[in-house]
C-alpha positions as CSV (number, residue, x, y, z in Angstrom):
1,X,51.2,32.4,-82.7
2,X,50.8,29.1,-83.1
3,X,47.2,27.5,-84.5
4,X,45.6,24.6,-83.5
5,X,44.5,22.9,-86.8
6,X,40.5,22.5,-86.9
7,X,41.0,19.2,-88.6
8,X,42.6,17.2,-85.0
9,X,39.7,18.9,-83.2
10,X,36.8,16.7,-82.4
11,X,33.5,17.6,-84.0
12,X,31.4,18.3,-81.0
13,X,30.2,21.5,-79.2
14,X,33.3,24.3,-78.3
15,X,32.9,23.4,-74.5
16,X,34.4,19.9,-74.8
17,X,37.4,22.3,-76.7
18,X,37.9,23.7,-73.4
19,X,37.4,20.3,-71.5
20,X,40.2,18.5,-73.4
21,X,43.1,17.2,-71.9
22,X,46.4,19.8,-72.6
23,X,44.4,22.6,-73.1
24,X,44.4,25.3,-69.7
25,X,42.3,28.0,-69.6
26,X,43.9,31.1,-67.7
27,X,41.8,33.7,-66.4
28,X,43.3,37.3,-66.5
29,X,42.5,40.2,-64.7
30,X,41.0,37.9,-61.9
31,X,38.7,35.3,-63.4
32,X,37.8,37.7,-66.3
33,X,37.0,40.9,-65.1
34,X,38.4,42.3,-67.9
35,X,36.7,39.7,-70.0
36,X,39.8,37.9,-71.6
37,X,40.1,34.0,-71.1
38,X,43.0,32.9,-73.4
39,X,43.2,28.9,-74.3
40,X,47.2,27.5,-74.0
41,X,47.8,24.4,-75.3
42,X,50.9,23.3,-73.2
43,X,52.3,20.8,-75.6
44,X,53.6,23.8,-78.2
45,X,57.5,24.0,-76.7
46,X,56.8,27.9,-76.5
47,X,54.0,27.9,-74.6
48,X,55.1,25.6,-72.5
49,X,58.7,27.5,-72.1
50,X,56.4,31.1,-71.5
51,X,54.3,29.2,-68.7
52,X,57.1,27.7,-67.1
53,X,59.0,31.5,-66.2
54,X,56.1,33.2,-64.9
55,X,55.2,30.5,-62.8
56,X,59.0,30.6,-61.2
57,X,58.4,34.7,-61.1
58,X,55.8,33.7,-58.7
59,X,54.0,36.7,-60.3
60,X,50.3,36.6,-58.7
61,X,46.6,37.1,-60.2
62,X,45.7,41.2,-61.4
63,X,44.3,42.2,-57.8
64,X,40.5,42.3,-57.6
65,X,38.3,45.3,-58.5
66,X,38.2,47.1,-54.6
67,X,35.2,49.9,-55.9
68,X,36.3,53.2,-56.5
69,X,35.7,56.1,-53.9
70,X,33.9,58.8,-55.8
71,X,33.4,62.2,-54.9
72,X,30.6,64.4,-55.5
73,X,31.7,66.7,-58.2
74,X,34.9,65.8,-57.6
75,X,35.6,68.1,-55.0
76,X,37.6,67.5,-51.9
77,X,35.6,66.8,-49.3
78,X,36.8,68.4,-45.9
79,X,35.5,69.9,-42.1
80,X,34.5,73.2,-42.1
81,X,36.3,74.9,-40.3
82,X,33.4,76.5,-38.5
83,X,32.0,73.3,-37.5
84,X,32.0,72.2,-33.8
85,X,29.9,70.0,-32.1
86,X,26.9,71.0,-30.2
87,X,25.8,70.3,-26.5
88,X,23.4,67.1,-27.0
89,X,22.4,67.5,-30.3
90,X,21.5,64.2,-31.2
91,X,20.4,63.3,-34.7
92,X,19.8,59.6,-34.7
93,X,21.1,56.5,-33.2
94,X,20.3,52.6,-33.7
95,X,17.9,50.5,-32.5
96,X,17.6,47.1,-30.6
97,X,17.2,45.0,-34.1
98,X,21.1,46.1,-34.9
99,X,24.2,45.2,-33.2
100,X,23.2,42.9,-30.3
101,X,26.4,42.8,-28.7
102,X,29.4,46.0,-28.0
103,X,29.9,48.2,-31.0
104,X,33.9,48.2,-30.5
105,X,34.8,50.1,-33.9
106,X,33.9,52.5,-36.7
107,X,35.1,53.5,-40.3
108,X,33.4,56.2,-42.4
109,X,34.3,55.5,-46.4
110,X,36.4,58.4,-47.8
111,X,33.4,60.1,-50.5
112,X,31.0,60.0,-46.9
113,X,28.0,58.0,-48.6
114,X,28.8,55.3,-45.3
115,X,30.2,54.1,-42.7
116,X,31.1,50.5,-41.5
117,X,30.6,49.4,-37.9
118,X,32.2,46.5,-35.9
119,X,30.8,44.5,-33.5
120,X,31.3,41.9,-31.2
121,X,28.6,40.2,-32.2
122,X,30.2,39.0,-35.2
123,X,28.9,41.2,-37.7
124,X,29.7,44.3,-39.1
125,X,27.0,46.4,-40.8
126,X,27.0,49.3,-43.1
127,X,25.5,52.1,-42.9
128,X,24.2,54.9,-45.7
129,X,24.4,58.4,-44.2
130,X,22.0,59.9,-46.4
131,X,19.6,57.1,-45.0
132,X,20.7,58.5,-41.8
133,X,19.6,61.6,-42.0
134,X,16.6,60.9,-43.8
135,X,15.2,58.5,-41.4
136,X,13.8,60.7,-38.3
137,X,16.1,59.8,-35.5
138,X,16.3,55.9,-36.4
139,X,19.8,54.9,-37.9
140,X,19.0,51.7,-39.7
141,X,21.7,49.7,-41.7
142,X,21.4,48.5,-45.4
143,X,23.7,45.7,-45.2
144,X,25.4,42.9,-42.8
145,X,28.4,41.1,-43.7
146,X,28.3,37.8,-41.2
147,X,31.3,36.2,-42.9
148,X,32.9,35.7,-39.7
149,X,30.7,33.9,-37.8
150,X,30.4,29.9,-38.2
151,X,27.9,27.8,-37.1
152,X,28.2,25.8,-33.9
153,X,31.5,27.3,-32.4
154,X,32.2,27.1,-28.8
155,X,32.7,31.1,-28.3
156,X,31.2,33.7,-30.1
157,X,33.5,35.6,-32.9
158,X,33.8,39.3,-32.0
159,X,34.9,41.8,-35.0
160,X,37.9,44.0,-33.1
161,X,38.4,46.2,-35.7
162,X,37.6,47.4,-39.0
163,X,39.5,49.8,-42.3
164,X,38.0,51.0,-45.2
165,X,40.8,50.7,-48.0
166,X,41.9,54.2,-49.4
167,X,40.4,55.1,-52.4
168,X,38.1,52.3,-52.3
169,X,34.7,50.8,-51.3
170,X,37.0,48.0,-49.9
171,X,36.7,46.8,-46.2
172,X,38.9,44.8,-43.9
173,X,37.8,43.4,-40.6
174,X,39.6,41.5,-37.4
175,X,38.5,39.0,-35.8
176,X,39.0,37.3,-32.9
177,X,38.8,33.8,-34.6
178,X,42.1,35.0,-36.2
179,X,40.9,35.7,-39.6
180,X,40.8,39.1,-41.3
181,X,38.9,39.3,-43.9
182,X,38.7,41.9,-47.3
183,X,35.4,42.6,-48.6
184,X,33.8,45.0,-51.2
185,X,30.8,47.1,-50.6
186,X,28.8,46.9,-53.5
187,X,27.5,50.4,-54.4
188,X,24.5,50.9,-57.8
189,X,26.4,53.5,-59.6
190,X,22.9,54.4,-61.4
191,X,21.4,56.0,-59.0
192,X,24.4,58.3,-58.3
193,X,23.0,61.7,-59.8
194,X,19.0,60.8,-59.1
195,X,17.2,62.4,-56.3
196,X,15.7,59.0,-54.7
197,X,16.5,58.3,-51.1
198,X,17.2,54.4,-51.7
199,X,20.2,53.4,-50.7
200,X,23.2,53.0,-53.4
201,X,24.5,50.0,-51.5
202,X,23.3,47.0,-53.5
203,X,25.4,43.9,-51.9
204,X,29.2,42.9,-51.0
205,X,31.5,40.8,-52.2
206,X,34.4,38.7,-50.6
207,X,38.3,39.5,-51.9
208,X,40.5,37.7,-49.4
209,X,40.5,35.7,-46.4
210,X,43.5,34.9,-44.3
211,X,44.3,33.4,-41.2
212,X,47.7,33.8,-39.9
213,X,47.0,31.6,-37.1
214,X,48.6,33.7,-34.7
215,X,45.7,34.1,-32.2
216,X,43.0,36.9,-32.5
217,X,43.6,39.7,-35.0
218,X,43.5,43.2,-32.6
219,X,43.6,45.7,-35.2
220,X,44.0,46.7,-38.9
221,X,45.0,49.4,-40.8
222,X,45.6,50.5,-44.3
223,X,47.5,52.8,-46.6
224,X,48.6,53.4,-50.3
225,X,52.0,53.5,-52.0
226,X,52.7,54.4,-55.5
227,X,53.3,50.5,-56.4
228,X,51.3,49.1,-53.5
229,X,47.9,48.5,-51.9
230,X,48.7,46.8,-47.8
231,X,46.3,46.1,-45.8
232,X,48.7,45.7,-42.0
233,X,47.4,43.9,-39.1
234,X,48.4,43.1,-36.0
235,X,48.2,39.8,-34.1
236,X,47.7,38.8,-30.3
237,X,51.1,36.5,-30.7
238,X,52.7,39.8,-31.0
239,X,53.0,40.4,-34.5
240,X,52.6,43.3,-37.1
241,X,52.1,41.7,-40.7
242,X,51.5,43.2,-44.3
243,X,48.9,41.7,-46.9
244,X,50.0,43.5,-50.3
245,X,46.8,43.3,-52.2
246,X,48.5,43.2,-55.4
247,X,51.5,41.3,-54.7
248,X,52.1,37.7,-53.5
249,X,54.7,38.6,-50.6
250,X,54.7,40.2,-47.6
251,X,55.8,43.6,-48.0
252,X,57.1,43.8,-44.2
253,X,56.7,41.8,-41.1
254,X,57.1,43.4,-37.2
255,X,57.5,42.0,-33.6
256,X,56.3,43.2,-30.6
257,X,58.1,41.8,-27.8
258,X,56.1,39.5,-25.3
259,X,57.3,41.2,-22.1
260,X,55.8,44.2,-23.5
261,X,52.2,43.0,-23.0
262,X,49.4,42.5,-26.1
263,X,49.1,45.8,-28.4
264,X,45.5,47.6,-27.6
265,X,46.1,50.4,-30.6
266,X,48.1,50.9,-33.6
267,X,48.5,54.0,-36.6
268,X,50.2,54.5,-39.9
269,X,52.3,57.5,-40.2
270,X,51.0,60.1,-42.8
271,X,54.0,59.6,-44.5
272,X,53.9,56.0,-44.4
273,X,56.8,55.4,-43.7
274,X,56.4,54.4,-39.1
275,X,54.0,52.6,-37.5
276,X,53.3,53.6,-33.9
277,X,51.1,51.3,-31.7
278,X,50.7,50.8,-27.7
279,X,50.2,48.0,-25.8
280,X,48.3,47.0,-22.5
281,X,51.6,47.3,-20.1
282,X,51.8,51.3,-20.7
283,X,54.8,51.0,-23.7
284,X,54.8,52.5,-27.0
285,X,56.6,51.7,-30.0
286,X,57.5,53.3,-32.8
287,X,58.9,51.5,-36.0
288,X,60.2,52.1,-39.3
289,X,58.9,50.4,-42.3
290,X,61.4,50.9,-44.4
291,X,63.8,48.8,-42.6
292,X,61.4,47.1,-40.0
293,X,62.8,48.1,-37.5
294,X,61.9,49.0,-33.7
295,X,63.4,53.0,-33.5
296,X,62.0,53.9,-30.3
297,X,60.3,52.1,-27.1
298,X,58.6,54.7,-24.4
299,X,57.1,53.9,-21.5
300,X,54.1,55.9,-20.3
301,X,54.7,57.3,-17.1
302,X,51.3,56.9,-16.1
303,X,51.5,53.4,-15.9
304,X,48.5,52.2,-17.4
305,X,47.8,50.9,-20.3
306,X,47.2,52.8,-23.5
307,X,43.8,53.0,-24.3
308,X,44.0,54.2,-27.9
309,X,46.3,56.2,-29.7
310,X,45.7,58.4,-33.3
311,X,47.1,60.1,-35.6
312,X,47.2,63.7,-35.1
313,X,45.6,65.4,-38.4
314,X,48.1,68.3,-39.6
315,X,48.2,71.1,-41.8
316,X,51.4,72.5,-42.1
317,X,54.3,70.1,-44.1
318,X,57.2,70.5,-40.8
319,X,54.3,69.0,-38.7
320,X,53.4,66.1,-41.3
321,X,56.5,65.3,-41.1
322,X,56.6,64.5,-37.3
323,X,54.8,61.5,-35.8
324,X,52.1,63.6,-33.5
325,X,50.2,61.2,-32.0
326,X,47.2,61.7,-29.7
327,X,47.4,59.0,-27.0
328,X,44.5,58.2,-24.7
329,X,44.7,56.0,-21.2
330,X,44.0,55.7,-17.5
331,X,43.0,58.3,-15.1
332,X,40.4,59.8,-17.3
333,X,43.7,61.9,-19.5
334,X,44.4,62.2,-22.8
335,X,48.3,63.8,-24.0
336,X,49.5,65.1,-27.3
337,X,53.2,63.2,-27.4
338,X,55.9,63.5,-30.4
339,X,56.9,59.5,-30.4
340,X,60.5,60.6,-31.7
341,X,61.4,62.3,-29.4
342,X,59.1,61.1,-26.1
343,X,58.1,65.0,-25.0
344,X,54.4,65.9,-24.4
345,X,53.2,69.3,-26.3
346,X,50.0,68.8,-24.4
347,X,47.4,67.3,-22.0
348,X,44.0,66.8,-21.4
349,X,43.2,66.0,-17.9
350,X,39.5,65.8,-16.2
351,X,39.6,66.1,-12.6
352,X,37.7,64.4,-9.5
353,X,34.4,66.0,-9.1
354,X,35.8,66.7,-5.8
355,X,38.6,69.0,-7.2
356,X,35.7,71.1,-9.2
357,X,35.8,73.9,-7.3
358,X,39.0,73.8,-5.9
359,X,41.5,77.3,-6.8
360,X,44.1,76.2,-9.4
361,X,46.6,77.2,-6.7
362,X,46.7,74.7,-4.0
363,X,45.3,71.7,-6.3
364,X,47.6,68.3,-6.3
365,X,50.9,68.6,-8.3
366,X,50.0,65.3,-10.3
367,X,46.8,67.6,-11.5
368,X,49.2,70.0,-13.2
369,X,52.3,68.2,-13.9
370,X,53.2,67.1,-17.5
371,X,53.0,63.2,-18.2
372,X,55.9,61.8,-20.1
373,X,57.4,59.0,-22.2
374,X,60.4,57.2,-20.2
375,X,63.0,56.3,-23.0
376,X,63.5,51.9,-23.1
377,X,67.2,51.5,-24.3
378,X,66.8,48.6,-27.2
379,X,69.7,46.4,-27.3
380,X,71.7,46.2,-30.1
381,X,72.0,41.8,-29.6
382,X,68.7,40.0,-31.1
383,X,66.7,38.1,-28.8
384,X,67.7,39.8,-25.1
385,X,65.0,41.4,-23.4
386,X,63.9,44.4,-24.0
387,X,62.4,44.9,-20.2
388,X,63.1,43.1,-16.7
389,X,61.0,40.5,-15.3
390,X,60.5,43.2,-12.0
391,X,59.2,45.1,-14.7
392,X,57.0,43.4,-17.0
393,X,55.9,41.6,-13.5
394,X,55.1,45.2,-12.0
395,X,52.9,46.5,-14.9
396,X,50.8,43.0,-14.9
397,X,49.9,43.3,-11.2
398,X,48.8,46.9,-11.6
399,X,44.9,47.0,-11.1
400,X,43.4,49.3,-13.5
401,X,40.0,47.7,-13.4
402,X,37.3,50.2,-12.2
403,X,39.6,53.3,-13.1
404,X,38.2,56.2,-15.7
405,X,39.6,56.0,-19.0
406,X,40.5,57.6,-22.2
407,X,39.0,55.1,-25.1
408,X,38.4,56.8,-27.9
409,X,39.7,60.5,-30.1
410,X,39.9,62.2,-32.8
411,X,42.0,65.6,-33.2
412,X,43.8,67.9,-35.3
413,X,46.2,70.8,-34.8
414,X,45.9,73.5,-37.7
415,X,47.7,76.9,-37.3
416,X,45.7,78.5,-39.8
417,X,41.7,76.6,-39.0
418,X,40.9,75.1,-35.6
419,X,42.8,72.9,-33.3
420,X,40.5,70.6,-31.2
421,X,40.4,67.5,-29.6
422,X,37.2,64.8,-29.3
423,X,37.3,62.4,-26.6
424,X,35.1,59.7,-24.9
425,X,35.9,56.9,-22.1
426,X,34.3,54.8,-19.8
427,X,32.8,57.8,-17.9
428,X,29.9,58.0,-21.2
429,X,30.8,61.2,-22.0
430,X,31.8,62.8,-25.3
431,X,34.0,66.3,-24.7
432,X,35.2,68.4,-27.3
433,X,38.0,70.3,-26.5
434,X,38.9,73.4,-28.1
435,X,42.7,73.9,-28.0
436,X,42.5,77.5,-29.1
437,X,40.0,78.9,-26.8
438,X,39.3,76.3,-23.9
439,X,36.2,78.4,-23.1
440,X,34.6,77.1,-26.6
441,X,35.0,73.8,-25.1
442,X,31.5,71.9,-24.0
443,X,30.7,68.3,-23.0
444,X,28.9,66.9,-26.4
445,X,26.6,63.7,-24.2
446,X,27.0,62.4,-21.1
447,X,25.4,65.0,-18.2
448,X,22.6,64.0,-15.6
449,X,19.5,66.4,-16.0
450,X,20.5,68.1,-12.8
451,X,24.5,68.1,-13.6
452,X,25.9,71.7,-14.1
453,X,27.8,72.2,-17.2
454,X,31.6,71.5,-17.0
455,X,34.6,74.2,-17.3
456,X,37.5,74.2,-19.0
457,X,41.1,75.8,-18.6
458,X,44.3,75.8,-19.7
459,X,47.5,75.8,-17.9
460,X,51.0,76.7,-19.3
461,X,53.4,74.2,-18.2
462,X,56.9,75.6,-19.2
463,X,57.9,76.3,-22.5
464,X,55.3,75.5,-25.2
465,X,53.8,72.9,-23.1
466,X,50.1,73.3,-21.8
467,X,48.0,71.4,-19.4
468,X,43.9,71.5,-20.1
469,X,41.9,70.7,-17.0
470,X,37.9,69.8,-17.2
471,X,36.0,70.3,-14.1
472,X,32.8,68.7,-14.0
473,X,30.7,69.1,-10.9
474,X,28.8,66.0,-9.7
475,X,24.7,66.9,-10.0
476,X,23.9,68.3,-6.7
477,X,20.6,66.8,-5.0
478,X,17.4,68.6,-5.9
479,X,16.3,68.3,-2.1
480,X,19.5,71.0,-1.6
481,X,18.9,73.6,-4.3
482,X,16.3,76.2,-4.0
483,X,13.8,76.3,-6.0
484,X,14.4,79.8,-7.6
485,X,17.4,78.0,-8.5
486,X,16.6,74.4,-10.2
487,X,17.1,74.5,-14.0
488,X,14.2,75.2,-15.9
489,X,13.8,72.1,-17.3
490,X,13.1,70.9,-13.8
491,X,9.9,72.8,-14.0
492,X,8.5,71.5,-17.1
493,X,6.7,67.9,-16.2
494,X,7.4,65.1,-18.6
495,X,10.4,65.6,-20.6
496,X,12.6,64.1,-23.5
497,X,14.9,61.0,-22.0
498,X,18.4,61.4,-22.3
499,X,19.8,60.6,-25.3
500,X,23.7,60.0,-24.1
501,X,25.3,56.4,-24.2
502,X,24.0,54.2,-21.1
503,X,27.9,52.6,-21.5
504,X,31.4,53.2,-22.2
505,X,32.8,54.9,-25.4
506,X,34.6,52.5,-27.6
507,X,35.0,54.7,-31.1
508,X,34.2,58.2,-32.3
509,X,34.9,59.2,-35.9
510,X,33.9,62.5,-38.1
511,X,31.6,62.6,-40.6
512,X,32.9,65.7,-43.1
513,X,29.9,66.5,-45.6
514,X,28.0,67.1,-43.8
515,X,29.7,67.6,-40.5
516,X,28.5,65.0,-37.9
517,X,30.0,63.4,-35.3
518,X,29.7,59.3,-35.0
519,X,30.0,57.8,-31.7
520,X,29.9,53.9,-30.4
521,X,29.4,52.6,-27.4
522,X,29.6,49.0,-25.0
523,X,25.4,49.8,-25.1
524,X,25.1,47.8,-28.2
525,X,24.2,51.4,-29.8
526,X,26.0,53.6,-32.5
527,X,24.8,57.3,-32.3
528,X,25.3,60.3,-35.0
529,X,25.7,63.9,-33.4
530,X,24.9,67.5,-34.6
């Protein structure tokens, strides 16, 4: 190592040693969080030769500190499997002095302690679940992050989705300024064995902004490799990028065809090694990674455009291993689809309140037939088309406005625990589906005081394939129903308000310890369930 001699240096305080002229100051370990500053002075030849190669490795700062997702005890935190949600048991839901706008999207951090919302608004709050249970009913947030919105701007920023980083107390939000930002939730580590019902979230702090300048950012996701941390987003110019958190390249970059339409959803693969995502014109595309590379292209035969599309939470390793995606959209149905191979394992299909009463028998074939995924050839020359102009042309004119839709769910399929399904849509109502016994199934929020309860069946369709149907009678008129027969509550003066969304469902997500249900809605409302 070479030594400055004391003798050259000037006799004043040590901070005009730092100030001089030839002398850098680098900052490890991301401006000192490991507390190590080390002084260069560029004019010794091997210095200067050391400095010079890791600047042409292009090697980038040590990534920030992201907060570290603890668990309590260190157990693994998991659903019961007894659990199931309740007919309108509602625990607590937010007030008028939160989100003043749609609240589009939700994330629950991985050790439960809270969950992230996303609004259109512009702001995304967090929210301490112990708070939220603690609090009577009212669901109040401990912190806003408002680094999105700028002062002055001719339309409103909306947040259109939002990740919490695996592992971490790390959040990323999309925008539709184009920016997607990555910020820490602060959490007071000293308070994490004491009995006191103040919240541990003491601030946040902001670890990346980019703007790709691609249009608005429509969704985000993120995932873990053993040498990498990406955060992958996808852009309204029809793009799928990759922010490496601890790496100065772009691990991988994808393309989603124009003539396709703009992507409305998009997962990870558990394996991490496809993406899958669907787009407003009905298609869905799966790609590998690895190679980034478009694998497969379905079209929905629906012809609508996919609402929202998840992963489909496995136990056994053969199932893992297959991309089982849940895939909501139009006509108030929801299907269970293996996106390498386009066939449907299942369906979830709610029927006209006409059709309630109606014998299985002589109902309409389109009620009990088996949606598919029409195979899209991809041509081997870059650049062709992937779809017609007829076609692309066809899919924009369809009106879908006013039609009943799939917008948000949540499912798993366990051999050994339960299989279920969660849904919500544009109808207000939360079902929960039971895959194993359909008559377990029960309509979490959304019924009228006078509405009867719905019904549930399942349907085998050929093979292993099944069709569920949900009948759900329209509320009859009180003025037609005899009064031995009116539900009891209509008997009982003044009663409780109903406590279902007023709006659409935009998000549900589970809460695991202890097992709640979090649902949000277009009513500027997020809401926790029992």
């Amino acid at each position: 190592m070479n030594v400055m001699d004391e003798s050259k240096l000037p006799s004043t305080d040590g901070d005009s040693v730092f100030n001089r002229p030839g002398v850098q100051i680098a900052e490890g370990a991301c401006r000192g969080e490991w507390g190590s500053v080390t002084v260069m002075d560029q004019l010794v030849p091997g210095i200067s030769s050391v400095q010079s190669t890791i600047r042409s490795l292009d090697i980038p700062p040590l990534p920030s500190r992201l907060g570290i997702s603890r668990r309590d005890n260190g157990t693994n935190i998991s659903l019961s499997h007894t659990w199931s949600p309740k007919e309108n048991k509602l625990i607590g839901s937010t007030g008028a002095n939160e989100h003043t706008g749609p609240v589009n999207r939700l994330a629950v951090s991985e050790d439960q302690s809270y969950f992230v919302s996303a609004g259109f608004d512009g702001t995304s709050k967090v929210f301490e679940l112990r708070q939220a249970l603690d609090t009577g009913g009212n669901i109040h947030s401990c912190l806003t992050y408002d680094g999105h919105l700028t002062r002055n701007e001719p339309v409103p920023t909306r947040i259109n989705d939002v990740a919490i980083l695996e592992h971490s107390h790390s959040v990323a939000t999309a925008a539709s300024d184009g920016s997607l930002h990555v910020w820490r939730v602060d959490m007071l580590t000293s308070l994490q064995n004491q009995p006191s019902k103040m919240s541990r979230v003491s601030g946040h702090s902001a670890l990346r902004n980019i703007n790709p300048g691609e249009g608005e950012v429509l969704a985000v996701s993120h995932f873990n490799t053993p040498s990498s941390s990406i955060v992958a987003f996808a852009t309204q110019q029809g793009r799928i990028h990759s922010l490496d958190l601890r790496c100065s390249r772009e691990p991988f970059s994808l393309s989603v065809r124009p003539e396709l339409g703009y992507l409305t959803s998009m997962e990870v693969g558990h394996e991490k090694n496809w993406i899958v995502a669907g787009t407003n014109r009905g298609y869905v595309g799966l790609w590998d990674i690895r190679f980034e590379v478009m694998v497969r292209l379905w079209r929905h035969s629906g012809d609508s455009p996919i609402k929202r599309l998840t992963n489909a939470s496995c136990s056994s390793i053969e199932e893992i291993s297959r991309p089982l995606v849940f895939i909501g959209c139009g006509n108030n149905e929801a299907s269970l689809f293996d996106v390498s191979t386009g066939r449907c394992h299942q369906c979830y299909r709610v029927l006209d309140p006409s059709l309630s009463y109606v014998d299985q028998s002589v109902l309409p074939t389109k009620y009990l037939s088996m949606p598919y995924l029409e195979n899209v050839n991809i041509p081997s020359q870059v650049g062709k088309r992937l779809v017609s102009v007829d076609s692309a042309l066809h899919m924009t004119a369809r009106k879908t406005a006013g039609a009943l839709s799939i917008n948000a769910l949540l499912g798993g399929i366990d051999v050994r625990g339960p299989s279920y399904l969660i849904t919500g849509g544009t109808d207000h109502m939360i079902r929960y589906w039971d895959l194993k016994s359909p008559s377990k199934s029960c309509c979490v929020s959304g019924l009228e005081r006078n509405q009867p309860p719905p019904s549930f069946e399942r349907i085998q369709a050929g093979g292993n394939s099944s069709v569920f149907l949900c009948r759900q009678p329209s509320v009859h008129p009180t003025s037609l129903v005899e009064s031995s027969k009116l539900p009891s509550w209509n008997k009982q003066g003044v009663t409780m308000c109903d406590s279902g969304h007023l709006d659409s469902i935009l998000d549900l997500k589970l809460v695991k310890n202890p097992s709640m249900l979090l649902s949000a809605s277009r009513d500027h409302t997020i809401k926790l369930w029992g």
